[in-house]
PAKE-32286 format. One line per field, with one value per residue (C-alpha): residue number from 1; x, y, z; residue in three letters. Coordinates in steps of 0.1 Angstrom, whole numbers, padded with zeros to 4 digits. Layout:
BEGIN
n NUM:...
c1 X:...
c2 Y:...
c3 Z:...
res ALA:...
END
This chain:
BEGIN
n 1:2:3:4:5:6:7:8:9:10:11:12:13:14:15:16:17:18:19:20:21:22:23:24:25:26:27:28:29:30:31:32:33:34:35:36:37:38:39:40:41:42:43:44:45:46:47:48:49:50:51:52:53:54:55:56:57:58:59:60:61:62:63:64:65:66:67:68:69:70:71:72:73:74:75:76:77:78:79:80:81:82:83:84:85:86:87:88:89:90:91:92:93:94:95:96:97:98:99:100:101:102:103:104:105:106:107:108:109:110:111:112:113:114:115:116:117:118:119:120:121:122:123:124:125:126:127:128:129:130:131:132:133:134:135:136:137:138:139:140:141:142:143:144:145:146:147:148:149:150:151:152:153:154:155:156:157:158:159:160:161:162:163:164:165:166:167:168:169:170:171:172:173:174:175:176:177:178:179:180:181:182:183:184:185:186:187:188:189:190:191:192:193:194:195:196:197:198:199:200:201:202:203:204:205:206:207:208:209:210:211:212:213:214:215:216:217:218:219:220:221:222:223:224:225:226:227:228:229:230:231:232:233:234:235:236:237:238:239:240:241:242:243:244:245:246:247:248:249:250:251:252:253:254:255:256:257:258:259:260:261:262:263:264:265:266:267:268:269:270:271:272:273:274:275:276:277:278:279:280:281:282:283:284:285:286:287:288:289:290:291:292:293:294:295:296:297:298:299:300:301:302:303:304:305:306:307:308:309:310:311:312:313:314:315:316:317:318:319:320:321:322:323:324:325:326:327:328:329:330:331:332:333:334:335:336:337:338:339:340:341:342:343:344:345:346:347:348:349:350:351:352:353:354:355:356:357:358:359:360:361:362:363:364:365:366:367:368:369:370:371:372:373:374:375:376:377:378:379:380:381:382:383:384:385:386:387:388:389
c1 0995:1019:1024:1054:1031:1003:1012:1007:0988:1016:1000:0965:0989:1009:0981:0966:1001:1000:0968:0976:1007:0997:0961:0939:0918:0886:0858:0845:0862:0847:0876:0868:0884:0883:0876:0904:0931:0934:0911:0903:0933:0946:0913:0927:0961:0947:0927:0959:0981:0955:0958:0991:1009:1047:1041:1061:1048:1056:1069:1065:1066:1032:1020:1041:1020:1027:1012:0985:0961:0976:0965:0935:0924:0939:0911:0884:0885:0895:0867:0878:0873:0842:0838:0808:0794:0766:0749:0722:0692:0690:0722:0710:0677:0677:0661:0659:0671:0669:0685:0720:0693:0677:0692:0690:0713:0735:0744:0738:0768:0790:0788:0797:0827:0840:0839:0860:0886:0885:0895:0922:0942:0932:0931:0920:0886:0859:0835:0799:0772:0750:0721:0724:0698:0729:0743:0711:0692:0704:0741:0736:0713:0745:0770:0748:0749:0787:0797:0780:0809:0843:0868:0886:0920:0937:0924:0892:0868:0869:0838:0849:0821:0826:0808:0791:0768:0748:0732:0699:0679:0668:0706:0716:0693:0701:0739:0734:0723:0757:0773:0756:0763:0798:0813:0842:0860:0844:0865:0841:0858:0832:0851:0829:0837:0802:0799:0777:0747:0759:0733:0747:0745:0768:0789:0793:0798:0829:0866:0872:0899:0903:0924:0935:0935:0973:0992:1015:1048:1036:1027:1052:1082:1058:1062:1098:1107:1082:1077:1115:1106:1079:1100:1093:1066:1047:1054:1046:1010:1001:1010:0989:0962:0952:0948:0953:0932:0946:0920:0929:0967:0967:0950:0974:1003:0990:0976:1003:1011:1043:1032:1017:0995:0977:0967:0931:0932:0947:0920:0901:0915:0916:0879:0873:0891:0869:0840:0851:0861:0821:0815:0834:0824:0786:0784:0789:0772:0746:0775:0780:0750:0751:0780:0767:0740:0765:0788:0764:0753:0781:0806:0810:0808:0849:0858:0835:0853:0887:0872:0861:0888:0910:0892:0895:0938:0934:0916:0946:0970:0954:0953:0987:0995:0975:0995:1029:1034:1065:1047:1064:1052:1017:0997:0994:1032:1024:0998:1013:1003:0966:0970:0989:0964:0933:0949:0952:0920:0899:0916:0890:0875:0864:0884:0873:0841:0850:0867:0839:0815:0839:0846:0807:0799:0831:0813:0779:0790:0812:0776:0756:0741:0721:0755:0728:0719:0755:0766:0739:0739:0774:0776:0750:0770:0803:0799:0789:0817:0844:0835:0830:0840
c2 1044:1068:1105:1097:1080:1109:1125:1166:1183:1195:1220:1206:1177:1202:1214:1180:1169:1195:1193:1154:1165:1186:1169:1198:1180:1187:1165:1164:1175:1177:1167:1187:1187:1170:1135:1113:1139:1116:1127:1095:1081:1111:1102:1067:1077:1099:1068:1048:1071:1074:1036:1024:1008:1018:1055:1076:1104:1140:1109:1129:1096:1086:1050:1017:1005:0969:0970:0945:0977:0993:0959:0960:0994:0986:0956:0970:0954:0977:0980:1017:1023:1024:1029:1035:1047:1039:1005:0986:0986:0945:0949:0966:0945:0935:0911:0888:0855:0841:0866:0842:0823:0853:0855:0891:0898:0870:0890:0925:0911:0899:0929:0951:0923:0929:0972:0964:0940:0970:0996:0976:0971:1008:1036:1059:1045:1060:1027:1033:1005:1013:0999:1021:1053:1069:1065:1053:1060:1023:1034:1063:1045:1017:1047:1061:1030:1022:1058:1051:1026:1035:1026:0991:1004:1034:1068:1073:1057:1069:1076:1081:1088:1087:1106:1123:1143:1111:1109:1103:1136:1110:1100:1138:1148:1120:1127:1164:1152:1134:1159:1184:1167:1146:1122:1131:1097:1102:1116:1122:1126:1138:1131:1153:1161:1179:1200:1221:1197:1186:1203:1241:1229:1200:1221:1243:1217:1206:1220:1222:1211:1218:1194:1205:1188:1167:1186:1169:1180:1168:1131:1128:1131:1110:1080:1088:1086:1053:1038:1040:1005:1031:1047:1072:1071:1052:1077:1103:1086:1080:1115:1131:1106:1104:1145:1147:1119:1094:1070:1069:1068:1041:1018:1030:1027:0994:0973:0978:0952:0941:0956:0984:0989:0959:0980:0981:1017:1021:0997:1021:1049:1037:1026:1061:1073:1045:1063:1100:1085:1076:1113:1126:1104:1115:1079:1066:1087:1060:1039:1064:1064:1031:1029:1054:1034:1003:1022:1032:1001:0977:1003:1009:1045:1043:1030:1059:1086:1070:1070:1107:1113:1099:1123:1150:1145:1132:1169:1187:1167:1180:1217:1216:1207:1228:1260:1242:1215:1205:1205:1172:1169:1153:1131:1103:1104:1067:1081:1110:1106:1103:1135:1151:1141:1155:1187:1191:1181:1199:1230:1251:1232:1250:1235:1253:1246:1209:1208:1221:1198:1167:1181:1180:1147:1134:1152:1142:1104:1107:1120:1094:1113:1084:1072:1070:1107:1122:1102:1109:1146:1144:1131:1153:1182:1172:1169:1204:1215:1196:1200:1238:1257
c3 1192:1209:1206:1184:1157:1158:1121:1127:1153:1169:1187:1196:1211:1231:1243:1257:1268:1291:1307:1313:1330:1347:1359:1345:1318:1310:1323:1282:1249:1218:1191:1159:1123:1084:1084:1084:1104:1135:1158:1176:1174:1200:1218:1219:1229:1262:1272:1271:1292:1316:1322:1305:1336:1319:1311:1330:1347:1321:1297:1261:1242:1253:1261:1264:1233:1248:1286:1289:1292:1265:1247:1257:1249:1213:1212:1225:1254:1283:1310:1315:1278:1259:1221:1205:1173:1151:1150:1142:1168:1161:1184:1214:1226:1257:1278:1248:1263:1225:1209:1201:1184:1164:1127:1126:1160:1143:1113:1124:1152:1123:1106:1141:1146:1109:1117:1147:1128:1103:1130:1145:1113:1106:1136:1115:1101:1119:1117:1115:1104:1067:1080:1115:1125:1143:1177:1193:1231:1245:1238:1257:1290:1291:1290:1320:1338:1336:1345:1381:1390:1399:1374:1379:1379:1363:1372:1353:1328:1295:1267:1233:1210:1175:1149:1178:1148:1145:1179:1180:1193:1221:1230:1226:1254:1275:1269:1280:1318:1317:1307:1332:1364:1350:1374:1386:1374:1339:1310:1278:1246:1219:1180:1154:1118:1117:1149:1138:1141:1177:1203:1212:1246:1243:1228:1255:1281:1262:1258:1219:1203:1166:1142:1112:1078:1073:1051:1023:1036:1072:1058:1035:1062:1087:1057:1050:1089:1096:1063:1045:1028:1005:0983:0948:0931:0952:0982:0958:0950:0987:0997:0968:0964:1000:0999:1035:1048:1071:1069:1031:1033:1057:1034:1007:1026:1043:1007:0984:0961:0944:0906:0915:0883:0898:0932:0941:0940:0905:0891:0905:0894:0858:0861:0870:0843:0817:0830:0822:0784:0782:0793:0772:0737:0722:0711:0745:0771:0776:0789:0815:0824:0827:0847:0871:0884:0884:0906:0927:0932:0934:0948:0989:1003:1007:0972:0957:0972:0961:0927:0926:0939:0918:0888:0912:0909:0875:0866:0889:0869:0834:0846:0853:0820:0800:0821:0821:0793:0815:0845:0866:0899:0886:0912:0881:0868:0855:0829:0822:0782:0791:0810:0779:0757:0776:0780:0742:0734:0765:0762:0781:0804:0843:0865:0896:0890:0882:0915:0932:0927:0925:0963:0969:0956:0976:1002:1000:0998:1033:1047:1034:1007:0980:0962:0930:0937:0942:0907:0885:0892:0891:0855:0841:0854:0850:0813:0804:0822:0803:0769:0775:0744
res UNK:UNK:UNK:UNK:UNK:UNK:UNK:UNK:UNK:UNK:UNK:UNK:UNK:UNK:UNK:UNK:UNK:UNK:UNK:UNK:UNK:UNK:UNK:UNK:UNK:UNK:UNK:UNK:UNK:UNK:UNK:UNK:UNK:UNK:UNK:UNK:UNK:UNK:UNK:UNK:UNK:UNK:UNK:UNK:UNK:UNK:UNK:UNK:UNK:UNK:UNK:UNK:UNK:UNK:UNK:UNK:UNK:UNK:UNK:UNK:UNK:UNK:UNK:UNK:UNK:UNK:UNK:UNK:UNK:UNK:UNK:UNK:UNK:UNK:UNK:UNK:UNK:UNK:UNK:UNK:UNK:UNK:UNK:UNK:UNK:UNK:UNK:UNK:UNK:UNK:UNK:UNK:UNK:UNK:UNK:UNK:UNK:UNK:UNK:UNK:UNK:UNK:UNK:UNK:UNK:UNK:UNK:UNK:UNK:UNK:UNK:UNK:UNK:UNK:UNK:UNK:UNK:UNK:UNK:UNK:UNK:UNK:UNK:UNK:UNK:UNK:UNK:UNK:UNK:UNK:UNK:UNK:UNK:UNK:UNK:UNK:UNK:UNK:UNK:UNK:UNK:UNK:UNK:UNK:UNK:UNK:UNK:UNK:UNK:UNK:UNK:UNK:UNK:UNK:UNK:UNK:UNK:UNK:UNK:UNK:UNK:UNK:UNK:UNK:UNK:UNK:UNK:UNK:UNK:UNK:UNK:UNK:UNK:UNK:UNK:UNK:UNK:UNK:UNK:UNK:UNK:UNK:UNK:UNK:UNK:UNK:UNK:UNK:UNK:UNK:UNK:UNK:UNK:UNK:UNK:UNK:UNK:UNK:UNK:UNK:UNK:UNK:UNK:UNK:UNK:UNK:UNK:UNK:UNK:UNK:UNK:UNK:UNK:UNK:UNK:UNK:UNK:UNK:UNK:UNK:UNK:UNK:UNK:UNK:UNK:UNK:UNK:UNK:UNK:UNK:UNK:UNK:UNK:UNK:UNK:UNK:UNK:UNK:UNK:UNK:UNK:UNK:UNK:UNK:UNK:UNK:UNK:UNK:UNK:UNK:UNK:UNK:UNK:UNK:UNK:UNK:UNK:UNK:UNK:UNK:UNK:UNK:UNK:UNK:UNK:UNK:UNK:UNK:UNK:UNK:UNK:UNK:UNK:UNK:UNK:UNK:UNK:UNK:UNK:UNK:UNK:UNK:UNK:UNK:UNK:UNK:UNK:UNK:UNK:UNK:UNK:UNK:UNK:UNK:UNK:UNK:UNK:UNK:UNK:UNK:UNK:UNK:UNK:UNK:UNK:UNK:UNK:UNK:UNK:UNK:UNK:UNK:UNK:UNK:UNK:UNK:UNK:UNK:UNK:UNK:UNK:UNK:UNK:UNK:UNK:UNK:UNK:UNK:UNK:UNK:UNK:UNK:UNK:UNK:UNK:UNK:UNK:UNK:UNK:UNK:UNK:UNK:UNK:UNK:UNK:UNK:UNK:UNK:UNK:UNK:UNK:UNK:UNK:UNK:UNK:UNK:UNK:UNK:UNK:UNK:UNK:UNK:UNK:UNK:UNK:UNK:UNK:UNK:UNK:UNK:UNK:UNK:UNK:UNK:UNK:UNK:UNK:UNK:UNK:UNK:UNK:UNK:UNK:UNK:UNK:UNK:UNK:UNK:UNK
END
């Protein structure tokens, strides 16, 4: 990914642009922001320029993209580069000479394999495994060992550490030496939705740089520049439904299908929207209930923040049109009826504090909150709220 395809953060890339050009980076950043607003895909794109074999020196564009390092980096495969976020321990034993043989290595390595597949076809998932404690002491030892040799080639080694919040108190500490006596031919790049729970003295030892949330306007010409084959309303649905996450409008953008009512994330939407009808009818609220734990259950982390999400817009879209019955720029112009109808018969309902907690469950399910938890206290609140006198 070059500079040209980084969507926003024009000024945090400015910044980085010029310390690369100039040979003044930092020996370890800490890349802060909202989830999903391309923090290690920049990461990425520093570790390519620093080894890309076409990029010409003050070259604005970025990296060749097709280099055979450039290649590698984008499969994980660079010897300069290392990756890491959370995994499994069942990965990390060592000095088991059977461990090919051992079942739980075997699937505990399918299911790293299938997070990688998943970051290649998508730079802006941040991968991390369920089943994983957090970024775990072993990661850090390896790291510790393969910063002690030179780099191969290029001009230094880089460590990108995803969801740097998650490491292990153990790793942390052992992380800190690193990054108290750095090697010179070491670049750390520390990505962090969370800082806050980092260590205050990894913090210091790193150069902050702050990313900001993508805004629509910002998307919405990045699509219309890159993506002209997405045209109205589906440009319109990305751009709104995605709310500023990358991670979010890449899959958008990336699994549309020819009828769009048929689109994984409609079915969603409208099962989202089957769920708020149980809320909403006395006669069915067990149903909802029921449905709670069901979704829970069967749904993944990702397709239950699309579907509060998609009440989150829905509830925008009803707001709007109890204040402005012609109200035309909805995120759901495909259901606009539904949307009528709700605002007629919920005529004072608290949206703010509707969004609110819609925001919090969305939240609490990005940081591994119990998905049962975050619903059922979701439902039991949500209802009181919409049927408000």
């Amino acid at each position: 990914m070059s500079w040209n395809n980084i969507i926003g953060q024009k000024q945090q890339v400015r910044v980085l642009q010029k310390a690369l050009e100039t040979g003044r980076l930092a020996h370890a950043y800490l890349f802060t922001g909202p989830d999903g607003s391309g923090k290690e895909s920049v990461a990425f794109e520093i570790a390519s320029l620093l080894n890309c074999r076409q990029a010409a020196t003050g070259n604005q564009a970025g990296s060749c993209e097709r280099c055979p390092d450039c290649v590698q980096i984008q499969s994980f495969m660079h010897p300069n580069v290392e990756y890491i976020f959370p995994v499994e321990s069942a990965l990390l034993d060592a000095g088991d000479s059977t461990k090919k043989e051992n079942k739980r290595f075997t699937d505990a390595k399918e299911r790293y394999d299938k997070l990688l597949e998943q970051k290649k076809q998508n730079p802006y998932l941040s991968p991390a495994m369920e089943r994983s404690m957090g970024i775990l002491t072993e990661q850090v030892i390896s790291l510790q060992h393969k910063a002690m040799f030179m780099p191969d080639e290029g001009t230094k080694k880089i460590f990108i550490i995803s969801q740097a919040e998650r490491l292990h108190p153990s790793a942390a500490n052992k992380l800190l030496k690193l990054l108290e006596e750095p090697p010179p031919h070491v670049l750390f790049i520390l990505v962090s939705s969370r800082p806050e729970a980092l260590l205050p003295t990894i913090r210091s030892r790193c150069q902050t740089v702050r990313f900001s949330r993508i805004t629509h306007l910002e998307l919405r010409l990045w699509l219309q520049e890159n993506r002209p084959e997405i045209e109205e309303p589906a440009l319109s649905f990305i751009v709104s439904f995605s709310r500023g996450n990358l991670r979010l409008a890449w899959e958008l953008m990336n699994n549309r299908d020819s009828n769009t009512s048929e689109t994984a994330t409609i079915v969603l939407r409208n099962q989202a929207l089957d769920y708020l009808r149980q809320i909403l009818t006395p006669s069915r609220f067990h149903e909802a209930i029921i449905s709670c734990e069901q979704n829970a259950k069967n749904l993944s982390r990702d397709d239950l923040t699309l579907f509060l999400a998609a009440l989150l817009l829905f509830f925008q879209d009803a707001n709007h049109r109890r204040i402005d019955p012609d109200f035309q720029e909805l995120n759901n112009p495909d259901i606009s009826d539904t949307i009528n109808r709700f605002a007629k018969n919920f005529p004072n309902p608290d949206f703010f504090r509707i969004s609110t907690i819609t925001e919090e469950a969305i939240r609490g399910i990005e940081r591994n909150a119990s998905p049962l938890l975050v619903m059922a206290s979701f439902t039991a609140e949500i209802r009181g709220l919409l049927q408000r006198s």
